[in-house]
N, C-alpha and C positions, 0 to 999 in steps of 0.2 A: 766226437763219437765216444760213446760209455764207453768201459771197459767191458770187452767181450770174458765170458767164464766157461769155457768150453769143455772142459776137463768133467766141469761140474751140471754142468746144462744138456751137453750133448748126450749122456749115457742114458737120458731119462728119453732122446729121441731115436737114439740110434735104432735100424731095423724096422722102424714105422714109419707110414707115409703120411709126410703134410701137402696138402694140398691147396696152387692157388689159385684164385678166380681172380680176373682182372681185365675189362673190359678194354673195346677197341683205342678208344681215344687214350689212356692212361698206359697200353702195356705201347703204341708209338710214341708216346713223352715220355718214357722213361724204358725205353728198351733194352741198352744195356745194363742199366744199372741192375733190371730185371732179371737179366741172364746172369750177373756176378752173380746174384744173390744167391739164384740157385742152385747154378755150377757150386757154390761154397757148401749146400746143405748134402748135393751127392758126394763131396769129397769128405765130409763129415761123416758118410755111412748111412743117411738118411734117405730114407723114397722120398719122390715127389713127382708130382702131378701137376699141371698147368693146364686153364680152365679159359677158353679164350674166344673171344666172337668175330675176331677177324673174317668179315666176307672175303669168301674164296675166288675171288676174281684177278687178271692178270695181275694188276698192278701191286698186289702184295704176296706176289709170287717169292718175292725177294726175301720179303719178311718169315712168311712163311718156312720156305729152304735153311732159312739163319737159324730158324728156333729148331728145326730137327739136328741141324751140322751140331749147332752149340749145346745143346740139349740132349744128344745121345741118350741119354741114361736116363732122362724124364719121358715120362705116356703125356703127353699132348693131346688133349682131348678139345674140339674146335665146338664151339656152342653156337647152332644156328641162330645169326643176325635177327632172325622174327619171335626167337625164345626169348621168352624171360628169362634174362642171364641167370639171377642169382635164384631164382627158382629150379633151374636145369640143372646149375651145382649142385646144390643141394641134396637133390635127387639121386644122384650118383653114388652108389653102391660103396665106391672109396674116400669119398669124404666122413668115415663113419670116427676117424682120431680128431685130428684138425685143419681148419679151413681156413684158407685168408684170404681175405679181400683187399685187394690194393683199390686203392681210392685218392681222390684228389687231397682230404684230407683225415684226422681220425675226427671220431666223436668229441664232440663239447657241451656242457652243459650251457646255461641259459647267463653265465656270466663271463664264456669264452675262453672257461678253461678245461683241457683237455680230459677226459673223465678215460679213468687207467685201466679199470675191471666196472663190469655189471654181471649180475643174474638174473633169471628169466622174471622173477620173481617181482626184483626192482623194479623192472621195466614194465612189467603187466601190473604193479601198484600206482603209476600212473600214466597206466591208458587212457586214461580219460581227459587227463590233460598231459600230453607227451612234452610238449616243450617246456615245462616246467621240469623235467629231468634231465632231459636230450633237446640240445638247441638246432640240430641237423633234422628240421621238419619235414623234407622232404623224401629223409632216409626212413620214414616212420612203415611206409609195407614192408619195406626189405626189412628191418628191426622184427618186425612181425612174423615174417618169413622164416629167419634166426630162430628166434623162440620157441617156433613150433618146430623146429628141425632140433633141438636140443630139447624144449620136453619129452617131444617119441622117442628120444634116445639113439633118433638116427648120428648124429654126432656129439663130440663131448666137445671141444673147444673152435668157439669162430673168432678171430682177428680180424679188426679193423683197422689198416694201418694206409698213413698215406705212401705215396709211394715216391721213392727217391734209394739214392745211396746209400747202403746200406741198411735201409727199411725192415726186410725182414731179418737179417741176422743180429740188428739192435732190438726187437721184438723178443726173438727168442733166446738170445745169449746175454742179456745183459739183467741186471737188477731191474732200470727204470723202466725197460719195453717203449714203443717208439709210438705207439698204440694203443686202440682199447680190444682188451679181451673180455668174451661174453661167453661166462660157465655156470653149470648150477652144481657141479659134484667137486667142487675142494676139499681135500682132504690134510688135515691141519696136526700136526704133531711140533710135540715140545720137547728138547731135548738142551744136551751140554754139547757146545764146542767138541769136537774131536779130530778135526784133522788141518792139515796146511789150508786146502780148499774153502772148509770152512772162517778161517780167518782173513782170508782174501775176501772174501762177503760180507763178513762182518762188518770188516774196516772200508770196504766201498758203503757201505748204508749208513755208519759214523760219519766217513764224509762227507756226506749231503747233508748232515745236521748241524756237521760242522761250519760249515760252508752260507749255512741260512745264519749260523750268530746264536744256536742255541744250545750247543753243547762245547764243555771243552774238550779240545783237541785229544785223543790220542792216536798216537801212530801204530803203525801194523804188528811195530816190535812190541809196543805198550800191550795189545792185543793178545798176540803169540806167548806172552812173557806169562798173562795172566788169562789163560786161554780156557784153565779150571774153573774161572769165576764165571767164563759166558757163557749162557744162554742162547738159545735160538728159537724162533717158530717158522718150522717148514711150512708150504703148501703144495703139495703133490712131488714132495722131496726138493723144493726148491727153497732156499732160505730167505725170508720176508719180512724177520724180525727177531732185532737179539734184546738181552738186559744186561747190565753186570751185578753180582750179586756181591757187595761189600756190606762186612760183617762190621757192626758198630761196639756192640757189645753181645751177652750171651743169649739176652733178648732179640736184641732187632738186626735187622737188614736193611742196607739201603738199596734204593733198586739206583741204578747210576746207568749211564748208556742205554736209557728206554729209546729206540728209535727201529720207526718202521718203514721199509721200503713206499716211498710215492706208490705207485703200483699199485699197493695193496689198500693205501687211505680209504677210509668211508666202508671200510669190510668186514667191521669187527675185529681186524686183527689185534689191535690193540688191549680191547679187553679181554682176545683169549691169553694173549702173550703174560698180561700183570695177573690172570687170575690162576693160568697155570704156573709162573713164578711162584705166587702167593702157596699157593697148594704144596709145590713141591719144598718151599721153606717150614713150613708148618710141619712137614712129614720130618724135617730136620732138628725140630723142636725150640724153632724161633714164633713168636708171637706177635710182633711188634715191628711195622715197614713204616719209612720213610724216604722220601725221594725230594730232590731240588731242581725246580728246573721254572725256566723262563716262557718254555712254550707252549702258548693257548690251547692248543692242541692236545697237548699232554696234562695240562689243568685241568681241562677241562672233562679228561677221560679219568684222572682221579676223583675227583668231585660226586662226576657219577658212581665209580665203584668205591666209594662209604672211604674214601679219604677226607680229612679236612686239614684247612690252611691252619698250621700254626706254627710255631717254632717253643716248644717245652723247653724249660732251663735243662733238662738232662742231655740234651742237643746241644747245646749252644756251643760247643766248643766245636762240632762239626759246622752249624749253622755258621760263626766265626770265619770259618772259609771260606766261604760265599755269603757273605752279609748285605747282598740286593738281590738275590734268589730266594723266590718264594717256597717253603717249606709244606709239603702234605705229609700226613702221619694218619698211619690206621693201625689202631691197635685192638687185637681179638682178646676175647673173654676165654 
């Protein structure tokens, strides 16, 4: 299980209702883990809603009575068996913040791996051929459904997560999310480190890079110690992506610790993150970035933004300390 961030996650939910839809067969395979979930979002100070198609007949008499006992504090709304489930959500006057759909599994792309965020936008670029984006062929009306309920504006974020243990409180509390979320209004700000909170995120999003073999290590203290030099990019006050900004001489920067939450890959984040760095260094009255790192990912996002591979003899004595890391350098006029 991620590490849950509550402190820092929660304030942005508290006092508003998320809402879950989750059909017959998935909310009896995973009943209580169902009820943890959400018993945990009302102890948070969160509304919530449950959105569910259970036929009202004797035999889930039982079930039914369980989710009122255990569910107090949730509006249980029962969607009749001959509706279209996730059309009837939808429609619902209180699903206007966010929505989740429990599901057997989340979204994948067409090479079976789990695809973290989309926008409406992605998704209607190819319509035409859906499974070359979205390998879930069969989830393609419902996707459709989604899109048109967040274009009109009738809600701002839908999740699709599978359902299990801890499902939705790893979606919403954590850095990696457990699922895919489908938004069109993120709203993107760059700022410095400033508090305990924020270096608890930091140094979970270092981990993961650390962890794949492409950065070296630093720990929370390393973090905390130099907490002046980092950088962040929020997404709707969530942090999604830091830098270190290491000072080589009076000219340049190095950008050190580029790494950006899974979650957010394939979002742009990247190039907001090095270009609002870049910006805010220039306003400093440095000229001149350099950065080292092994990951294609991050090559390859230099390359596009007018970096090139080289390693200058004015470097070499930085370059010297990692001498099989490849070097990009951009330097302004």
């Amino acid at each position: 299980m991620g590490q849950l961030y509550l402190n820092e996650y929660v304030k942005h939910l508290v006092g508003k209702r998320v809402c879950i839809g989750c059909r017959e067969g998935i909310l009896r395979d995973n009943f209580s883990e169902i009820i943890a979930d959400i018993k945990f979002l009302t102890r948070s100070g969160i509304k919530t809603t449950l959105f569910h198609n259970l036929p009202n007949r004797f035999a889930n008499q039982k079930l039914l009575t369980t989710l009122e006992k255990k569910l107090s504090e949730t509006t249980i709304t029962r969607i009749a068996p001959d509706e279209s489930f996730y059309a009837a959500v939808l429609a619902q006057p209180e699903t206007n913040f966010k929505v989740i759909f429990l599901e057997r599994r989340y979204l994948i792309d067409n090479k079976g791996h789990k695809i973290n965020t989309l926008t409406t936008s992605s998704i209607r670029s190819s319509q035409d051929d859906f499974a070359s984006r979205i390998a879930n062929v069969n989830f393609k009306d419902t996707i459709n459904l989604i899109c048109e309920a967040i274009e009109a504006g009738n809600t701002e974020r839908i999740h699709i997560l599978p359902a299990g243990k801890n499902s939705i409180r790893q979606e919403l509390f954590t850095v990696e999310g457990s699922g895919t979320m489908i938004a069109d209004n993120f709203t993107e700000k760059f700022r410095m480190v400033e508090s305990d909170e924020d270096v608890a995120v930091v140094n979970r999003i270092l981990a993961m890079y650390k962890r794949a073999g492409f950065l070296k290590p630093r720990s929370k203290n390393y973090v905390n110690k130099h907490r002046n030099n980092f950088f962040v990019t929020e997404i709707d006050s969530i942090i999604v992506s830091c830098v270190e900004q290491k000072i080589v001489d009076d000219q340049t920067i190095e950008l050190g610790a580029l790494a950006i939450s899974t979650r957010f890959r394939n979002q742009r984040i990247g190039v907001y993150t090095v270009g609002a760095f870049t910006e805010t260094m220039v306003s400093m009255g440095y000229s001149r970035f350099i950065s080292l790192t092994l990951n294609p990912r991050l090559q390859a996002l230099f390359s596009q933004l007018g970096f090139s591979q080289a390693s200058p003899p004015e470097y070499s004595k930085r370059q010297s300390i990692s001498p099989t890391v490849q070097m990009f350098v951009k330097i302004l006029e």
